[in-house]
C-alpha positions, 0 to 999 in steps of 0.5 A: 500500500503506498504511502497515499493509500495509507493516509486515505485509508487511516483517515477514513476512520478518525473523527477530528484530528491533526497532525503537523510533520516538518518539511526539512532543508539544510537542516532547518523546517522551511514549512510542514505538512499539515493533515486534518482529517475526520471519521466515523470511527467511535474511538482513537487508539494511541497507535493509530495516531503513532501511525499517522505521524509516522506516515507523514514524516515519511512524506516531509522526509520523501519531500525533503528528498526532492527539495535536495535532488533539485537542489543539486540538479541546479548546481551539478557538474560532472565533476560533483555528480558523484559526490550528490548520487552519494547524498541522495542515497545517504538520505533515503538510507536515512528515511528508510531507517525512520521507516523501519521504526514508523512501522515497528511491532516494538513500538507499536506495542510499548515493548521498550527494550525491543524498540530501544535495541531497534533504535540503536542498531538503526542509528549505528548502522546509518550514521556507521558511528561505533556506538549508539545509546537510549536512556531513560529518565527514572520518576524522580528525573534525578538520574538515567538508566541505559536501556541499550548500547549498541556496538558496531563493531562487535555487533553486541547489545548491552547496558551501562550503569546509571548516571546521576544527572546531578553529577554533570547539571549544566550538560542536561540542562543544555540538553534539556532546553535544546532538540540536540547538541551535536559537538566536533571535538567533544574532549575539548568543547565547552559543552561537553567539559563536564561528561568529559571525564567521567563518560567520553574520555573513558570510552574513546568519544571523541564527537557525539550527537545527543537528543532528548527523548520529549513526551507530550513535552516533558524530557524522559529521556535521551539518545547518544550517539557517540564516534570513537577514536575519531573526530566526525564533522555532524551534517545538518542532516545527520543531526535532524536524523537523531533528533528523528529517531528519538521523536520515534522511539517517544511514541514506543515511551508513549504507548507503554504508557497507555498500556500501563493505564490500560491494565490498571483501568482493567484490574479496577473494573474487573474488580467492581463489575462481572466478567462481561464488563471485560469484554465491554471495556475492552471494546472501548480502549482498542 
């Protein structure tokens, strides 16, 4: 089903809803894509609205591809006409990564930790950086919690220990008030001065890229994505890559969530009402 069809179809089954997606260019939003849409359809499930978003990243993204593609039209000699075959198939790897997240079973489903290993493997294997994390915020926001770290190299999944955000304060308040914090030189940049010691340098991360991981607003986590044992120049699309990742891997964040509330709702009413009950509450949350 093209992309088109999805739309037509997941909209043909909605009441009043809309979904704003950006269309990007040198890494900056020149406009957005908006979908306003109605339906008969008598309740809304959080995954579809996880499927609407993602399908109209994919059309800002396939947008973006073009605005590209004539951009280096205009301006292509032979002599450049590798170097702009060479981004455009960076940048449709990138969508193709966003994709594989847009319709993911892990997410879709709240399962965190399979979300997360996809996540990374995805960020990894498209930038070619060695090492690429997802962290989670505890209740609290005093500290996080690494759900998955992704090795290249050895292809191996595994976790660290928690970091105490106290401990570096001034780098996630900077995190925290931006999208992301792309650094050249992490070992010696201002920004990153206080991970320097306790994170980066043991590990050989020499440039990073981190995002904050935002639902309905509030940080809940993080995504790093680290180059080790060499500088790396991040481009303005690379950067919007990572920052895209974690807006997807949110939504997995999002519907754990709303089963949490689901499963609680259901202990309450089953507590309170017959067996049939179940069945009805059921047919009004799905």
């Amino acid at each position: 089903m093209s992309l088109f069809s999805q739309l037509k179809y997941i909209t043909s089954r909605r009441r009043f809803y809309q979904v704003i997606a950006p269309l990007m260019f040198s890494g900056a939003a020149i406009t957005y894509l908006t979908l306003r849409f109605s339906g008969s359809h008598p309740s809304l499930q959080l995954s579809s609205l996880v499927e609407i978003s993602g399908v109209m990243f994919a059309l800002a993204m396939m947008c973006s591809y073009v605005l590209v593609k004539c951009s280096l039209d205009l301006n292509q000699t032979s002599s450049s006409a590798t170097v702009a075959g060479d981004k455009l198939e960076y940048i449709k790897k990138q969508q193709s990564g966003l994709m594989t997240l847009t319709v993911s079973e892990a997410v879709a489903e709240g399962n965190l930790l399979g979300a997360a290993q996809e996540t990374t493997e995805i960020l990894s294997s498209v930038l070619l950086v060695e090492r690429a994390s997802v962290w989670l915020l505890d209740d609290s926001g005093g500290s996080i919690s690494c759900l998955d770290l992704y090795c290249r190299s050895s292809k191996e999944h595994s976790t660290l220990d928690p970091i105490d955000c106290s401990d570096y304060p001034e780098y996630f308040l900077s995190l925290n008030e931006s999208r992301t914090i792309s650094v050249l030189d992490a070992l010696t940049d201002e920004i990153t001065r206080e991970i320097r010691d306790g994170y980066l340098a043991p590990w050989d991360i020499h440039s990073t890229v981190d995002s904050s991981i935002r639902v309905a607003g509030k940080v809940v986590g993080y995504v790093f994505v680290g180059s080790v044992s060499e500088r790396r120049v991040w481009s303005a699309d690379e950067v919007s890559f990572v920052a895209a990742v974690a807006d997807q891997f949110a939504h997995a964040v999002a519907n754990e969530e709303k089963q949490k509330t689901y499963e609680t709702l259901k202990k309450v009413m089953l507590s309170t009402s017959s067996v049939a009950g179940e069945s009805f509450f059921d047919s009004l949350v799905c």
